[in-house]
C-alpha positions in Angstrom: 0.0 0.0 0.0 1.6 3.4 -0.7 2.2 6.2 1.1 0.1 8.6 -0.7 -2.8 6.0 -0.5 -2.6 5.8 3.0 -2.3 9.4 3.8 -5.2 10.4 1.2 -7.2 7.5 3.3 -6.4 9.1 6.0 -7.2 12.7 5.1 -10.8 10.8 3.9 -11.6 10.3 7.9 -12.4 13.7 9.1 -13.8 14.9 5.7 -16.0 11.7 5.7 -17.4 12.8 9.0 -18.3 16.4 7.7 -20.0 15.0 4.9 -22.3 12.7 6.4 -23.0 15.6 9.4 -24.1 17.5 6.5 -25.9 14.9 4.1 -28.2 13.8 7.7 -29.3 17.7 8.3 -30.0 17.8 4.4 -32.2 14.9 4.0 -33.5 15.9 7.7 -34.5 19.0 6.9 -36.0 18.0 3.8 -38.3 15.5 4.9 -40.9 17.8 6.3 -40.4 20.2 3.6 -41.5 17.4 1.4 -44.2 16.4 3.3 -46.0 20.1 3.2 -45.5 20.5 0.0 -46.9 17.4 -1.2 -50.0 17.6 1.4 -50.7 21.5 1.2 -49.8 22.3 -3.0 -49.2 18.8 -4.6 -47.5 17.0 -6.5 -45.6 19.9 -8.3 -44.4 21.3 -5.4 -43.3 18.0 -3.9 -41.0 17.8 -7.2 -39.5 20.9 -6.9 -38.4 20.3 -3.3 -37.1 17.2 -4.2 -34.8 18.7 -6.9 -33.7 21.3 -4.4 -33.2 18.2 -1.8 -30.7 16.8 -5.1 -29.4 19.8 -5.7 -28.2 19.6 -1.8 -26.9 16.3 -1.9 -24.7 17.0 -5.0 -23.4 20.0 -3.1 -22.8 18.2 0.2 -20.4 15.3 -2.2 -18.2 19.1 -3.4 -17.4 19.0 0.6 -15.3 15.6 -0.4 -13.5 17.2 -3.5 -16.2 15.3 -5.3 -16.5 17.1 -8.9 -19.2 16.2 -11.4 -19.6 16.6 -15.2 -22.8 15.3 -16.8 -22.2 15.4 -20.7 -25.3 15.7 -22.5 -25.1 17.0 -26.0 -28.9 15.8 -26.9 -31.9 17.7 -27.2 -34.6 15.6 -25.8 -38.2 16.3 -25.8 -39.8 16.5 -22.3 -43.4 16.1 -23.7 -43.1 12.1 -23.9 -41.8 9.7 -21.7 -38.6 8.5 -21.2 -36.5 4.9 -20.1 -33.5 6.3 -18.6 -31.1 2.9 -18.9 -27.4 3.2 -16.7 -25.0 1.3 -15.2 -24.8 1.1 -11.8 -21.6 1.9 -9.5 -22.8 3.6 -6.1 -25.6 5.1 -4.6 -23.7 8.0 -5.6 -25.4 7.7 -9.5 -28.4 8.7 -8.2 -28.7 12.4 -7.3 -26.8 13.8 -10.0 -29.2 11.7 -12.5 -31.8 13.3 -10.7 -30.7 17.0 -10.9 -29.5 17.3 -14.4 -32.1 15.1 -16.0 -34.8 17.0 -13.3 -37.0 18.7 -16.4 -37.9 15.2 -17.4 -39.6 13.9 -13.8 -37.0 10.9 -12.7 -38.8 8.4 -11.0 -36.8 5.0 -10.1 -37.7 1.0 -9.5 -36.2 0.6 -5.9 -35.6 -2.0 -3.9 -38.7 -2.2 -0.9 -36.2 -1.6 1.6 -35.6 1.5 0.9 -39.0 2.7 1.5 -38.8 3.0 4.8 -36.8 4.4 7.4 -34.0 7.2 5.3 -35.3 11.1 5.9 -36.4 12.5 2.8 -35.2 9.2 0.7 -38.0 6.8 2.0 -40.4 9.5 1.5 -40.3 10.6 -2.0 -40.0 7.2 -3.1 -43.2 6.3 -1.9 -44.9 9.3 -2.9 -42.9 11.0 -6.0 -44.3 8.4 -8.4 -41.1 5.6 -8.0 -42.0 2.0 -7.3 -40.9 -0.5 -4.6 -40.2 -3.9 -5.9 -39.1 -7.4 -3.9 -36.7 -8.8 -6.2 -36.8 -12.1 -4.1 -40.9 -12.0 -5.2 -41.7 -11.6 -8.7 -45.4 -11.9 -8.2 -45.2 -8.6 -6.8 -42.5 -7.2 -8.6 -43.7 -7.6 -12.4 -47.3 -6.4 -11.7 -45.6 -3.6 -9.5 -43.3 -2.6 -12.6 -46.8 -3.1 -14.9 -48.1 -0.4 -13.0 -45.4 2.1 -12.5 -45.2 1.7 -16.9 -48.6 2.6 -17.3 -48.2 5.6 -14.8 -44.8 6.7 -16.7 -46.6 6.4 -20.5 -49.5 8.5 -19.2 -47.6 11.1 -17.6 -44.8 11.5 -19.8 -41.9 11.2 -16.9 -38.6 9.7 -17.2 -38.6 5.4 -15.6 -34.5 5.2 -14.2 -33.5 1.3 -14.5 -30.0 0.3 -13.8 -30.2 -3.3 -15.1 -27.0 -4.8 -13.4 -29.3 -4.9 -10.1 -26.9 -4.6 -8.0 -23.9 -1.8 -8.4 -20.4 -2.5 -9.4 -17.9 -2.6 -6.9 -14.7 -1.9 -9.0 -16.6 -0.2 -12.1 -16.5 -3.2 -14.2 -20.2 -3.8 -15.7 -22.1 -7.0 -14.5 -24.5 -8.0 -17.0 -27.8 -6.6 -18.3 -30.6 -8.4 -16.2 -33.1 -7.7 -19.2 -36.4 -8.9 -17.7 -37.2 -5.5 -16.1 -36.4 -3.4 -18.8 -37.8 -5.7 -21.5 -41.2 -5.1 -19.4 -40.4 -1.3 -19.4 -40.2 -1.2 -23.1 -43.4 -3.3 -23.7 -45.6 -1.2 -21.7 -44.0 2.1 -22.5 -44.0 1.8 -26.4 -43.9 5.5 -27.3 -40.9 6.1 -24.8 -37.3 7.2 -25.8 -34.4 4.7 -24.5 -32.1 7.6 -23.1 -28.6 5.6 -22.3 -26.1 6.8 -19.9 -22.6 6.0 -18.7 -21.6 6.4 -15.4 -18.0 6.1 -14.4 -15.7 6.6 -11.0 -18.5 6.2 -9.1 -17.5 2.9 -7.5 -14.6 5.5 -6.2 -16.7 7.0 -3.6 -16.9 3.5 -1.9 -13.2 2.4 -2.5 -12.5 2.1 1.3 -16.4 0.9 2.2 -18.7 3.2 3.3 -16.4 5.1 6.2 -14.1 6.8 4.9 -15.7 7.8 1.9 -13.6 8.6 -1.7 -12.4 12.0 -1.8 -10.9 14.0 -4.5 -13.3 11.7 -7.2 -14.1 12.9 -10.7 -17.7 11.6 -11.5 -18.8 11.4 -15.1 -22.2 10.8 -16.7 -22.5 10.7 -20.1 -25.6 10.6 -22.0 -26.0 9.0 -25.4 -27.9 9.0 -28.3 -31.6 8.9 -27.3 -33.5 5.3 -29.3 -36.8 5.9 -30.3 -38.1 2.0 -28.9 -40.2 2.3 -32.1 -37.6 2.5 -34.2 -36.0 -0.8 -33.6 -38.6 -4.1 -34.3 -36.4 -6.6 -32.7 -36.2 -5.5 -29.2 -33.8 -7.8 -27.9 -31.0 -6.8 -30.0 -32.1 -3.2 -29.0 -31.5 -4.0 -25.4 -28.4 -5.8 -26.5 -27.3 -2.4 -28.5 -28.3 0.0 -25.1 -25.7 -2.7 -22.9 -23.1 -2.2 -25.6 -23.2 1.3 -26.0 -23.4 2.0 -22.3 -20.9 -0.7 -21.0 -18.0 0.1 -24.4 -17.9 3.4 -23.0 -17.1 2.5 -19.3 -13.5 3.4 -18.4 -11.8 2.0 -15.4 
């Protein structure tokens, strides 16, 4: 182990604890905020605290040297919905997906467990229009991911799927689990396949979860948008999404 990864491990400690001081108060401070402006104005409200409540989060990672560059040359229409397809390297993909692609309404499948019992987090799942799945019960997962189709075709907002399932621990991609998103595509046939690439992410959890990664460049970039339509054989446009999103991860 080298000396400049021990000391920059080091220097991670007390930085690590100012983050996460600040990332509780944030999603502390949020949830109530949430929770009036959902009850007393509705759902548009409730949406633009939640950006605000990302826009927080990707502040509180600049306190670890964290920098951010989301690359998105495209043009994309906000007045039809949207399958947002990445890979999946931290829980640290998630806010910054949410901020910069915030025009198009990102709603996410998550795991059930996350539904309950994380400030701000739990809440806006269950309410902003996301779905809870059991991926150890299918019989509630598929109808559940039905349902959350029909709601993102109708309302023109943007479904997030990271297909891997479970996120990368060294940035190398795991394979596509297509069931989910091969559902997603069925019911939503009028959406736009928006890919994006995700790397250093994993960086952020190098040591575990205490100390965090500091000093990490994370980069998103956002592909050429695929018209579902416009390809009849939709597993080799699934196979084409993996390819362009994993060909373009960089370790």
């Amino acid at each position: 182990m080298s000396y400049f990864y021990r000391m920059r491990k080091f220097i991670a400690y007390p930085i690590s604890i100012i983050y996460y001081i600040f990332f509780g108060i944030t999603l502390v401070v949020f949830h109530p905020i949430q929770w009036f402006c959902f009850n007393v104005f509705g759902y548009k409200a409730h949406k633009v605290s939640v950006d605000y409540l990302q826009l927080c989060l990707v502040r509180c990672l600049h306190l670890l040297g964290t920098r951010f560059t989301f690359t998105n040359p495209h043009v994309i229409d906000t007045n039809q919905p949207l399958i947002i397809v990445a890979n999946h390297q931290s829980m640290y993909d998630i806010s910054p997906i949410m901020w910069f692609m915030r025009k198009h309404h990102t709603k996410f499948i998550s795991k059930k467990e996350l539904g309950k019992g994380i400030p701000s987090v739990s809440y806006n799942l269950r309410h902003g229009g996301s779905v809870l799945i059991d991926r150890k019960n299918p019989r509630q997962a598929i109808p559940a991911i039905i349902s959350f189709s029909e709601y993102i075709e109708k309302n023109n907002r943007a479904a997030v799927i990271f297909p891997e399932g479970t996120r990368s621990e060294n940035g190398e991609p795991k394979p596509f689990q297509t069931r989910g998103l091969a559902i997603l595509m069925k019911k939503i046939p009028s959406a736009t396949i928006v890919p994006i690439t995700i790397n250093n992410s994993w960086k952020m959890l190098q040591y575990g979860k205490f100390p965090l990664g500091i000093g990490n460049h994370l980069k998103f970039t956002v592909h050429q948008p695929i018209k579902i339509a416009t390809f009849v054989d939709k597993e080799e446009l699934i196979r084409h999404v993996e390819h362009t999103i994993t060909s373009n991860i960089h370790p």
